[in-house]
KOLVOLUM-603993 format. One record per atom (N, C-alpha, C): x negated, y negated, z. Coordinates in steps of 0.1 Angstrom, whole numbers, padded with zeros to 4 digits, always signed. Layout:
<nodes>
XYZ/...
</nodes>
This chain:
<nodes>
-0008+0012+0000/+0000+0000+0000/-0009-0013+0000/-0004-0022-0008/-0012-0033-0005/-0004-0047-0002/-0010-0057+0000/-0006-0070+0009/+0001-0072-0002/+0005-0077-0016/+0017-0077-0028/+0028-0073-0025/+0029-0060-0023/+0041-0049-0021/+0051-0056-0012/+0044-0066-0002/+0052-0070+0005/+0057-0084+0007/+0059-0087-0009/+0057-0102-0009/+0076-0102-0015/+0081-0112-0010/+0096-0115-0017/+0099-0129-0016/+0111-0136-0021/+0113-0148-0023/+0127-0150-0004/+0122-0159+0003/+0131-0161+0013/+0132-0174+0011/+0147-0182+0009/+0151-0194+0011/+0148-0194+0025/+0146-0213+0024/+0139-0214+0042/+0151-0219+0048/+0164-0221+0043/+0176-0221+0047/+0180-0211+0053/+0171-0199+0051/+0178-0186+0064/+0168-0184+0074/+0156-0190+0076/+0148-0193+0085/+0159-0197+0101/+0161-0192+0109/+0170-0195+0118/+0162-0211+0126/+0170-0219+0128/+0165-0231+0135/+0171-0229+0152/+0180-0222+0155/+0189-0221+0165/+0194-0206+0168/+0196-0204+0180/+0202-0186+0183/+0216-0191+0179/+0220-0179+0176/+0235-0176+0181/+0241-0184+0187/+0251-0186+0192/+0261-0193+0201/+0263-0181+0214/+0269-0168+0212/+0263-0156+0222/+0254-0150+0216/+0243-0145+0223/+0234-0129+0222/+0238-0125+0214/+0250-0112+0221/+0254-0101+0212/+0263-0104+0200/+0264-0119+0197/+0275-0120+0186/+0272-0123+0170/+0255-0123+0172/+0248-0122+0162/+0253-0109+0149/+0248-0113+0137/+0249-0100+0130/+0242-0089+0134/+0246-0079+0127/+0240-0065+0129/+0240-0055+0119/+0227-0054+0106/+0230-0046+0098/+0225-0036+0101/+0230-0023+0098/+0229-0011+0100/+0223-0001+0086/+0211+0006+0093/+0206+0010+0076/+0207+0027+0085/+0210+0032+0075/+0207+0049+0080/+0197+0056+0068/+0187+0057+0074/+0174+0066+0067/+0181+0076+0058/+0190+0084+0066/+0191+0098+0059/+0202+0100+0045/+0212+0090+0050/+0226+0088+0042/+0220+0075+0030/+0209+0066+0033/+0207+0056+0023/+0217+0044+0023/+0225+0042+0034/+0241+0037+0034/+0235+0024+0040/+0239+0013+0041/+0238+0001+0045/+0252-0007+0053/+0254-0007+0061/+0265-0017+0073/+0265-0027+0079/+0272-0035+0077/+0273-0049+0087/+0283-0047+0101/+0274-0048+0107/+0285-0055+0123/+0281-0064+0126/+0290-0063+0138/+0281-0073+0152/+0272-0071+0158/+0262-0076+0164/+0253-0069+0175/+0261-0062+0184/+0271-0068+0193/+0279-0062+0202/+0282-0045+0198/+0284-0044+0189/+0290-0033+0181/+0278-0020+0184/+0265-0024+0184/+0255-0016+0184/+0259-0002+0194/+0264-0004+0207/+0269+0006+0212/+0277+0015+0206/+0283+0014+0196/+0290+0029+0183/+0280+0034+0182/+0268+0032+0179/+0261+0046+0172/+0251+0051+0184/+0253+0049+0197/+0243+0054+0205/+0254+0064+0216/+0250+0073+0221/+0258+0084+0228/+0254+0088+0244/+0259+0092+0251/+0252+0099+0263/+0239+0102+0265/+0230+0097+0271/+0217+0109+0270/+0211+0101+0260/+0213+0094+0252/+0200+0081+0243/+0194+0074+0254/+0183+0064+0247/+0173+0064+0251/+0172+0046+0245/+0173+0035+0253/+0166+0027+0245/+0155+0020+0251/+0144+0017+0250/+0133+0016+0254/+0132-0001+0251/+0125-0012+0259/+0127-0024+0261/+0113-0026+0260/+0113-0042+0258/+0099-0048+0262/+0102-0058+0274/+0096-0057+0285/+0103-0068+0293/+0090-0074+0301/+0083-0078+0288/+0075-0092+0288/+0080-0103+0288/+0072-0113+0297/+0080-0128+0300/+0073-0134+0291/+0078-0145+0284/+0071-0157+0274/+0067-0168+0287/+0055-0171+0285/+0053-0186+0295/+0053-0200+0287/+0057-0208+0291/+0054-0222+0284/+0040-0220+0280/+0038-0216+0267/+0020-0220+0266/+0017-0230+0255/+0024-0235+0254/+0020-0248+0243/+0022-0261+0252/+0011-0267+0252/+0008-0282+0262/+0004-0296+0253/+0003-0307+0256/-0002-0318+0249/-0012-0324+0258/-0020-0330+0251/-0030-0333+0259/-0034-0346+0256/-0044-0354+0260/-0050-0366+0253/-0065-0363+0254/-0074-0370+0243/-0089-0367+0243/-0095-0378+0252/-0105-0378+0259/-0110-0391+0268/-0115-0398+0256/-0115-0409+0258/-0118-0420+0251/-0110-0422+0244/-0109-0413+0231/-0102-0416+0222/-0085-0422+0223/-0080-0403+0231/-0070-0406+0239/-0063-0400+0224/-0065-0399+0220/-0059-0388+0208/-0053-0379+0212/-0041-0375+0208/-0032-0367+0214/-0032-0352+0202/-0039-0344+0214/-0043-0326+0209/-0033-0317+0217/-0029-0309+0205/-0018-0301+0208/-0026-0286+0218/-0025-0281+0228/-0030-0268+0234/-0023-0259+0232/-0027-0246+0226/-0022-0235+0229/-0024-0225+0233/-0019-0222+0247/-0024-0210+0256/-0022-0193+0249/-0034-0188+0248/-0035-0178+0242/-0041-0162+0258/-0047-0163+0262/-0047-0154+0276/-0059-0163+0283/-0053-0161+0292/-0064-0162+0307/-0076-0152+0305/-0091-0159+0309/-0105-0150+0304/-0107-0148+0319/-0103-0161+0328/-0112-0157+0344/-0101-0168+0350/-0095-0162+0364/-0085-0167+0370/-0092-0176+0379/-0105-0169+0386/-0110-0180+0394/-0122-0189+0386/-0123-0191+0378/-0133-0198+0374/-0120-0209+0362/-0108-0204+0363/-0096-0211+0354/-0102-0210+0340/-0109-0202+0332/-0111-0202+0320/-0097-0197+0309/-0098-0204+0297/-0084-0193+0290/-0091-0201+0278/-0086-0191+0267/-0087-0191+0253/-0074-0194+0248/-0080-0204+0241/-0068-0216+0235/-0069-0217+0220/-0058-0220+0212/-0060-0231+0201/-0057-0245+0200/-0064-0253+0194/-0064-0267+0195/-0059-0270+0181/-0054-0282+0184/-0052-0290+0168/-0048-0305+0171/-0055-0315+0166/-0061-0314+0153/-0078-0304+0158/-0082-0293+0152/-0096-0286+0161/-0106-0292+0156/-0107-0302+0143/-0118-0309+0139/-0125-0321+0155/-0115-0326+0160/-0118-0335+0167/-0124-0327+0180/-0119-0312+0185/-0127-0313+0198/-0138-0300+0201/-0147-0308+0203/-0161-0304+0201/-0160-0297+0214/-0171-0292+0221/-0180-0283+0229/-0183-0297+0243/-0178-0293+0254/-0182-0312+0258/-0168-0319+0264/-0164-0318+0250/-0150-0328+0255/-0141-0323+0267/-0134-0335+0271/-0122-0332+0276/-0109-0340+0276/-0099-0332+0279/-0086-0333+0281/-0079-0336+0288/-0071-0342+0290/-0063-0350+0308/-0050-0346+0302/-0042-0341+0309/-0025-0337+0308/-0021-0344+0320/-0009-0345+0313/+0005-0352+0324/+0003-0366+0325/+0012-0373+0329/+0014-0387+0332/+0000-0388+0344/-0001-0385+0354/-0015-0388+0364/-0021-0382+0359/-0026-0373+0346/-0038-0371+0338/-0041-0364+0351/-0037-0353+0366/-0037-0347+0374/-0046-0335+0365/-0038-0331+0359/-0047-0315+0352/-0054-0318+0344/-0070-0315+0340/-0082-0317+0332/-0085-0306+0327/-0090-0305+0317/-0101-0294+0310/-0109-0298+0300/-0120-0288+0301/-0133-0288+0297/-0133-0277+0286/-0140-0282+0273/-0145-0276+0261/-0157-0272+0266/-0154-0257+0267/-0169-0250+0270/-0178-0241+0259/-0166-0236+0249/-0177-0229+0242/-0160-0231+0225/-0168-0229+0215/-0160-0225+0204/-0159-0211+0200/-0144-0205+0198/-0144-0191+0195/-0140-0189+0180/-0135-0201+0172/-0126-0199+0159/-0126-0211+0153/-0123-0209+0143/-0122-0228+0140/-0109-0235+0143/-0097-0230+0146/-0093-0231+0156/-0091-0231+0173/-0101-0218+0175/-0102-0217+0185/-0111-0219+0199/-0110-0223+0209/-0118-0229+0219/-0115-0223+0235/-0124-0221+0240/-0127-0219+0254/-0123-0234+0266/-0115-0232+0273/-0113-0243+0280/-0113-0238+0298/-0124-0248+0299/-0122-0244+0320/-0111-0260+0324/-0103-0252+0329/-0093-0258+0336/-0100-0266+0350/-0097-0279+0351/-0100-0286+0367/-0090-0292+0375/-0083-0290+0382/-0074-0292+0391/-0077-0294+0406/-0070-0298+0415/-0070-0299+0424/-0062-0294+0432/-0066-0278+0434/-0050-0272+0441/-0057-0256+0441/-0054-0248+0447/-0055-0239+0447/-0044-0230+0435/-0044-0219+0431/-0046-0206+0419/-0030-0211+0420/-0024-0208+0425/-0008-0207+0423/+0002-0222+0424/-0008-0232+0430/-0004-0241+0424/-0009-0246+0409/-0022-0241+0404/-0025-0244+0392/-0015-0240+0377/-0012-0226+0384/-0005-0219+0375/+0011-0230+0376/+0015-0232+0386/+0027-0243+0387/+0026-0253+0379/+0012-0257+0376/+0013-0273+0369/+0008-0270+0357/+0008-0255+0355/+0006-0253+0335/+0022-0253+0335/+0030-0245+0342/+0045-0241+0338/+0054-0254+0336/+0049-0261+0347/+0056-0278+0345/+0049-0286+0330/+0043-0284+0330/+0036-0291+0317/+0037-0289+0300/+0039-0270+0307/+0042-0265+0290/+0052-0266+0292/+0051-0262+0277/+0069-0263+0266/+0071-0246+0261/+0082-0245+0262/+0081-0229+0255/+0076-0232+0236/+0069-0216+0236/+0062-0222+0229/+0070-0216+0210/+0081-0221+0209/+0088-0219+0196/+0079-0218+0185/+0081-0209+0178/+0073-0206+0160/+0077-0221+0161/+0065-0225+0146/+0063-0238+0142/+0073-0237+0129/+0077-0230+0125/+0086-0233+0114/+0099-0237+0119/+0104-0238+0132/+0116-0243+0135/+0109-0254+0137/+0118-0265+0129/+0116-0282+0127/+0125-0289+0136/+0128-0284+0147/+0137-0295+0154/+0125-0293+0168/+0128-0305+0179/+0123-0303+0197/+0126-0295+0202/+0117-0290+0211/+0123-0277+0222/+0130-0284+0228/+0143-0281+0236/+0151-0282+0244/+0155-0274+0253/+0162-0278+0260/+0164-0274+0275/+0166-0259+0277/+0177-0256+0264/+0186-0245+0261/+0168-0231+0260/+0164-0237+0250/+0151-0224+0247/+0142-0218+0258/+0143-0228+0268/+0134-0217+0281/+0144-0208+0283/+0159-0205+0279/+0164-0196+0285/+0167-0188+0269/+0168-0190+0260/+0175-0183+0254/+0158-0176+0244/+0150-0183+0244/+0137-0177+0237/+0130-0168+0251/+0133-0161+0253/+0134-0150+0267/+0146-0140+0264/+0141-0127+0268/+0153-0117+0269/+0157-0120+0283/+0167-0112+0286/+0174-0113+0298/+0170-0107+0311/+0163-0092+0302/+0154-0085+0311/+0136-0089+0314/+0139-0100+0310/+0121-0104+0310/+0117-0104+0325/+0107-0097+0325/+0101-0099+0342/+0085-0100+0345/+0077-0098+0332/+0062-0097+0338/+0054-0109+0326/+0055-0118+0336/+0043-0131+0322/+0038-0132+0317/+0031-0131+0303/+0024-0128+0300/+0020-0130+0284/+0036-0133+0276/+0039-0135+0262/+0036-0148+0258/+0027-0148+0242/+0028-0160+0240/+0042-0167+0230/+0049-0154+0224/+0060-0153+0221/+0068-0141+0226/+0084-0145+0222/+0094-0134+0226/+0093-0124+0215/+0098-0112+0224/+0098-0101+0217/+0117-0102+0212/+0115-0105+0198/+0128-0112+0196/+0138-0100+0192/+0135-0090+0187/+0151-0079+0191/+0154-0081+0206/+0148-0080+0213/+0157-0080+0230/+0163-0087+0232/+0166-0105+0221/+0172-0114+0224/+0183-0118+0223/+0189-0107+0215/+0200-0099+0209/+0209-0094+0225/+0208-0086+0232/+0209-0084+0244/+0215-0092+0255/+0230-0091+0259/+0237-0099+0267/+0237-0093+0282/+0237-0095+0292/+0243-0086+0302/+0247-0081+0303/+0265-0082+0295/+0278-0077+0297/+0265-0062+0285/+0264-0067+0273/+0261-0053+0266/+0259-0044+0275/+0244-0048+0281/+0237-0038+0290/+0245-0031+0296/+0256-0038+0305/+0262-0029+0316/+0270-0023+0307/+0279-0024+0297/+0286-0013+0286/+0277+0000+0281/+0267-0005+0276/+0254+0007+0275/+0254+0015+0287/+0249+0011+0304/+0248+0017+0310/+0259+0024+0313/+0271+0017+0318/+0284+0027+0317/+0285+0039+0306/+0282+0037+0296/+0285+0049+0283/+0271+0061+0286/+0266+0057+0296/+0256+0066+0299/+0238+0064+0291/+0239+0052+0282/+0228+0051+0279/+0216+0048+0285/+0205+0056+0281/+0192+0055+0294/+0184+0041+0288/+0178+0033+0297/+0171+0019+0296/+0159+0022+0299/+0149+0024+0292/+0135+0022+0301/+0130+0011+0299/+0117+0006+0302/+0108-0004+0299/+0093-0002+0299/+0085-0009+0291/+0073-0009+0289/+0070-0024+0290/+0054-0028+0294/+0052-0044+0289/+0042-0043+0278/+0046-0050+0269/+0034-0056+0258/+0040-0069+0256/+0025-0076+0262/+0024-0089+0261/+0022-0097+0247/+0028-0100+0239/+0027-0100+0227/+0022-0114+0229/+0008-0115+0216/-0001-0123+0213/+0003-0132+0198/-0006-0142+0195/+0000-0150+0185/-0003-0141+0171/-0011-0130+0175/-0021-0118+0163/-0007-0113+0158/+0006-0108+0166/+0012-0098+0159/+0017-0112+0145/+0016-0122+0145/+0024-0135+0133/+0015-0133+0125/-0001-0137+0132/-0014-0139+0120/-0012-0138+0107/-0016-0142+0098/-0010-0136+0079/-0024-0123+0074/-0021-0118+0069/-0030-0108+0066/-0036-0116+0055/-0050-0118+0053/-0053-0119+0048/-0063-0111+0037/-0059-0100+0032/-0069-0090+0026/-0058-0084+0021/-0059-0081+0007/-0049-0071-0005/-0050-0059+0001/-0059-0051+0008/-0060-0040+0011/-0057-0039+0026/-0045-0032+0028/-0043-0034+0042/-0053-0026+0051/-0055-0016+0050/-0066-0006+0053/-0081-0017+0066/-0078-0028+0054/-0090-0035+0062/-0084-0047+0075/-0071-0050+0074/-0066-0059+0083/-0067-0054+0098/-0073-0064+0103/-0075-0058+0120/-0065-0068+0130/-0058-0062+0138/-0049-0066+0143/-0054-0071+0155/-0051-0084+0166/-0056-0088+0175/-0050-0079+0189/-0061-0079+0200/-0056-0066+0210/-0045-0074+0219/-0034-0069+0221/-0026-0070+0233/-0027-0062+0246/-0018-0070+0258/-0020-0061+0269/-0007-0052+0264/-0011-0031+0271/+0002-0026+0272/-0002-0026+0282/+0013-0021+0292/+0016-0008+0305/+0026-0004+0296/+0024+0011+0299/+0039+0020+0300/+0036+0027+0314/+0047+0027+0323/+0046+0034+0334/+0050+0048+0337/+0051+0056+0348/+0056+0066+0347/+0072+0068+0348/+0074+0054+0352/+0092+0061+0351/+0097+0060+0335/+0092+0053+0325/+0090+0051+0310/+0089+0061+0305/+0077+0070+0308/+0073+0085+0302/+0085+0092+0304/+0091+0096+0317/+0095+0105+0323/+0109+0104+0312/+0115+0092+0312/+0131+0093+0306/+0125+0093+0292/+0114+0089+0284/+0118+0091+0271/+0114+0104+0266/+0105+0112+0276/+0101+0124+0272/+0115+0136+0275/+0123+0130+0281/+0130+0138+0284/+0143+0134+0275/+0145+0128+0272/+0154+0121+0258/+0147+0134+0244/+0134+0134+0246/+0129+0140+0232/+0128+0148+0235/+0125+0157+0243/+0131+0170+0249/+0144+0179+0240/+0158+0168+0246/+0162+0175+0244/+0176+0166+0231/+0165+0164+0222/+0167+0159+0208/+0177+0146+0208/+0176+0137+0217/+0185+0125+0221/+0177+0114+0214/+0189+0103+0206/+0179+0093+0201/+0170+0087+0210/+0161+0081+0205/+0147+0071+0213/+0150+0060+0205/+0149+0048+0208/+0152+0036+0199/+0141+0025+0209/+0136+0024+0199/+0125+0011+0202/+0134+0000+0195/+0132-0010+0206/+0140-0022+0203/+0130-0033+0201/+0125-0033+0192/+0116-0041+0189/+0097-0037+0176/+0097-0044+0169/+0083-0038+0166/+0075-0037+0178/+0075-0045+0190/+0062-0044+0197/+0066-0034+0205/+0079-0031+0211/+0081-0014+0219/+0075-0005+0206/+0078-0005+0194/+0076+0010+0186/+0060+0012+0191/+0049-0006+0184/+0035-0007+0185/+0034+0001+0197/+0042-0004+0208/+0036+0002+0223/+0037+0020+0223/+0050+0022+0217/+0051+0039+0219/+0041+0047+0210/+0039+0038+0200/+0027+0046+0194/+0014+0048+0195/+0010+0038+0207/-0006+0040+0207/-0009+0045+0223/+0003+0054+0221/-0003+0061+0233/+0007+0078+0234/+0002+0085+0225/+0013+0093+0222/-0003+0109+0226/+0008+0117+0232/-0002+0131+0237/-0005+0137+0223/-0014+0152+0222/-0013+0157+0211/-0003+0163+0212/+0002+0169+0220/+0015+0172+0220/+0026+0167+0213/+0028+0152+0214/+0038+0143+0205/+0045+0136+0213/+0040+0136+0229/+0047+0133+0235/+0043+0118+0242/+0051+0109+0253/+0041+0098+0256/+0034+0099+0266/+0025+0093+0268/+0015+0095+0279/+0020+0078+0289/+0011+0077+0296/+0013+0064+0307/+0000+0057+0302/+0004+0048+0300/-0011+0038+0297/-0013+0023+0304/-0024+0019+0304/-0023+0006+0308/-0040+0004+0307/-0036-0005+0292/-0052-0010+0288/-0046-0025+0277/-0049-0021+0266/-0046-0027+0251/-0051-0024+0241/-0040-0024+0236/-0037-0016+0218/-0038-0028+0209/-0039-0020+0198/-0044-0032+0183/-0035-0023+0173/-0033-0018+0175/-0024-0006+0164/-0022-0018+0156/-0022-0011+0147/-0012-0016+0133/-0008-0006+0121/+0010-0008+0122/+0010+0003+0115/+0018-0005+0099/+0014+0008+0095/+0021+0003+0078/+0017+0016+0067/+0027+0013+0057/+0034+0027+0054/+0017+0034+0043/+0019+0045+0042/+0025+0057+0049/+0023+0060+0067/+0030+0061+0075/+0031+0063+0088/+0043+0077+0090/+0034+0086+0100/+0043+0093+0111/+0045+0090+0123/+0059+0089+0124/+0060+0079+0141/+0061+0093+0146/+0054+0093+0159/+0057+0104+0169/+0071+0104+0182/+0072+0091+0183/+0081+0092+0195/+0098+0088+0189/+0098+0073+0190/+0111+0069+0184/+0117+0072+0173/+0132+0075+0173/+0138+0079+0162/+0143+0073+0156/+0146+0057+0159/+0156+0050+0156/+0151+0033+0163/+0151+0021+0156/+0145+0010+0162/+0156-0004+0159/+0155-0014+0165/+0161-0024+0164/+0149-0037+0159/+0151-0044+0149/+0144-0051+0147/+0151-0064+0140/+0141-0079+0140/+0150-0089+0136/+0143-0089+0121/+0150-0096+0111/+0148-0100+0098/+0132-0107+0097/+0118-0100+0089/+0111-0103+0092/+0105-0115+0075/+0095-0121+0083/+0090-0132+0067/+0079-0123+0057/+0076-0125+0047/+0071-0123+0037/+0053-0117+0039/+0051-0110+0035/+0039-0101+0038/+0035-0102+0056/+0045-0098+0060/+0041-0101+0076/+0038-0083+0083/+0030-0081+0090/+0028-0071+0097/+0039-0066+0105/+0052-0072+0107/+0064-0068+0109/+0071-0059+0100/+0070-0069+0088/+0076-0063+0080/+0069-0047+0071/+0060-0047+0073/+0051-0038+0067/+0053-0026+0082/+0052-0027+0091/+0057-0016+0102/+0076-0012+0101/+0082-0018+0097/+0096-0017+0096/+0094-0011+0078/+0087-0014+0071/+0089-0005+0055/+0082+0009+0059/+0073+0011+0069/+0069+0024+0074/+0078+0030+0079/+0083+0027+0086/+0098+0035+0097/+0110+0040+0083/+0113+0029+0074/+0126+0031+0067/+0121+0033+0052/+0109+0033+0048/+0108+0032+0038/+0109+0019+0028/+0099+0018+0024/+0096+0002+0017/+0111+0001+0010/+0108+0006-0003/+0124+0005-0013/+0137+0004-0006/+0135+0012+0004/+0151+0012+0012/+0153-0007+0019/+0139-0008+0026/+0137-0018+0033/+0138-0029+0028/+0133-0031+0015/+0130-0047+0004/+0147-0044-0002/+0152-0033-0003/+0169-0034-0014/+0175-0042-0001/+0175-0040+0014/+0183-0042+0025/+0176-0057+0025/+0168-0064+0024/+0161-0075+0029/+0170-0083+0012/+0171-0077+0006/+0176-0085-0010/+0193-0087-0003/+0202-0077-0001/+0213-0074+0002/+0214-0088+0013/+0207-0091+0024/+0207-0096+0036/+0200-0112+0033/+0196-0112+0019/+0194-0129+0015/+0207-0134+0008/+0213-0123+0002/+0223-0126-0007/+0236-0127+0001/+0235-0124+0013/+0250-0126+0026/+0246-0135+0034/+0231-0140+0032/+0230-0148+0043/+0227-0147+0054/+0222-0137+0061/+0215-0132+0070/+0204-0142+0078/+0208-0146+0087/+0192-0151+0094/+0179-0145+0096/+0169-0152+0096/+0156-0143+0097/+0150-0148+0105/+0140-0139+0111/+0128-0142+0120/+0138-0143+0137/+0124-0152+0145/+0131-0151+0160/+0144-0157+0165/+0152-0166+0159/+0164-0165+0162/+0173-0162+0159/+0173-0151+0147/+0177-0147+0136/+0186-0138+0138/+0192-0123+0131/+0199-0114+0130/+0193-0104+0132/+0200-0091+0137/+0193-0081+0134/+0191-0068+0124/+0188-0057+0127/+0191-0049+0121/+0187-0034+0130/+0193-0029+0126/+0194-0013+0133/+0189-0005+0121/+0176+0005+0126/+0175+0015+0110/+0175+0030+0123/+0187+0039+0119/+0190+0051+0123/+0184+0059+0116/
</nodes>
């Protein structure tokens, strides 16, 4: 397969600018691998095709505010920050992108907030976008972390052209989010209301969770015709053992597994026994998949409408089959479908 194969025409009119009005009242196309058949619902609706004894497996990674503004000293030029992970908690280092990145050198620094209270220091260059910054504050660790959360903004894809507002700390987050860590949402979970969950649970469907902290690497654009050579940036996983225990025993005894999300599939795959089964992990994975692919664990995935040669989309043409996948992505420009993170989804059984 190569980086072409996955190129198509998207009006940026279905680029979603805004969620839904509810979660679950988004679209819901329905593709089934085996039948070739194609369906529209509701998201709500998603509970018809899951039964007793399924299995749907979550990411319940928190997004943090990691996009900040800053001013340069002197200049006082206003540089956009973007928190990409913490390198050293007590020494406050974290790997960032900057922009405009021409302007800040090795040296400089940065004052945030109205009292210019929080400082940082350009310590080393990692990218030409990318920079090393030690954090100076005056407070100890848990207030520091307080005065990035007050300062950042959630940090919305840049192709939505309007202000973050008040509404997106809550709705660019799943419901289940609990461990901090994302520099984006894992956007199928977003789909996901309460009320669903508790209908799922009632009908007997099993919930597990895993965390993968998803990085700005799963968006990156590939840039090489030959996928073979594209290297994917590392995320943190955990899967724990109460994760293993229910989806091994879902596959046991032939119950769907449904990764709700590319980053749950990423996660269930890079840590799979010879057996075929999951193991417990807690390191970070770079997987990247794309077709031809044998998934070992999940049978069935939820994913949102993805953009044009994107490593989303190239992991979802592996699961369903490219041709199946690009006729459904043609079908779902021509109804109108939203795409990407605030977008619509899709079920492939």
């Amino acid at each position: 397969m190569k980086l072409s194969d996955f190129q198509f025409e998207l009006p940026k009119a279905l680029l979603a600018q805004r969620p839904a009005t509810d979660r679950d009242e988004s679209r819901l196309m329905v593709l089934n691998r085996k039948e070739k058949t194609i369906e529209h619902h509701a998201f709500k609706e998603i509970i018809n095709f899951f039964d007793e004894g399924d299995v749907m497996v979550l990411n319940n990674t928190k997004v943090f505010p990691a996009r900040l503004y800053g001013n340069k000293e002197k200049t006082g030029a206003r540089i956009e920050v973007f928190l990409l992970r913490e390198l050293n908690q007590e020494q406050r280092l974290w790997d960032v992108l900057v922009d405009p990145a021409r302007k800040i050198r090795i040296g400089n620094k940065l004052y945030f907030g109205d009292d210019e209270s929080l400082v940082a220091e350009v310590i080393d260059n990692t990218t030409s976008r990318g920079r090393t910054l030690r954090f100076l504050f005056d407070g100890n660790y848990a207030e520091f972390r307080s005065k990035l959360k007050e300062l950042g903004e959630t940090p919305l894809p840049k192709y939505i052209k309007r202000p973050v507002e008040d509404e997106d700390r809550d709705r660019y987050q799943t419901i289940y989010a609990k461990h901090e860590g994302a520099v984006a949402a894992p956007t199928a979970g977003l789909h996901f209301s309460k009320h669903l969950l508790k209908r799922l649970e009632i009908k007997g469907i099993d919930l597990a969770e895993l965390t993968l902290h998803v990085g700005l690497g799963t968006f990156s654009p590939v840039e090489v015709e030959d996928l073979s050579k594209h290297k994917m940036d590392s995320e943190e996983l955990i899967i724990d053992a109460e994760a293993v225990e229910k989806v091994n025993a879902a596959k046991r005894k032939k119950k769907k597994i449904c990764a709700v999300g590319t980053t749950v599939m990423r996660g269930l795959e890079s840590s799979v026994s010879s057996a075929g089964l999951l193991n417990e992990y807690q390191g970070w994975t770079h997987k990247f998949i794309f077709p031809p692919y044998d998934f070992s664990i999940a049978n069935c995935m939820v994913t949102n409408f993805h953009t044009p040669k994107s490593t989303l989309l190239m992991m979802v043409s592996a699961f369903a089959d490219k041709d199946f996948v690009m006729e459904a992505y043609k079908i779902a420009i021509k109804e109108k479908y939203n795409f990407y993170s605030y977008g619509d989804a899709m079920l492939i059984l």
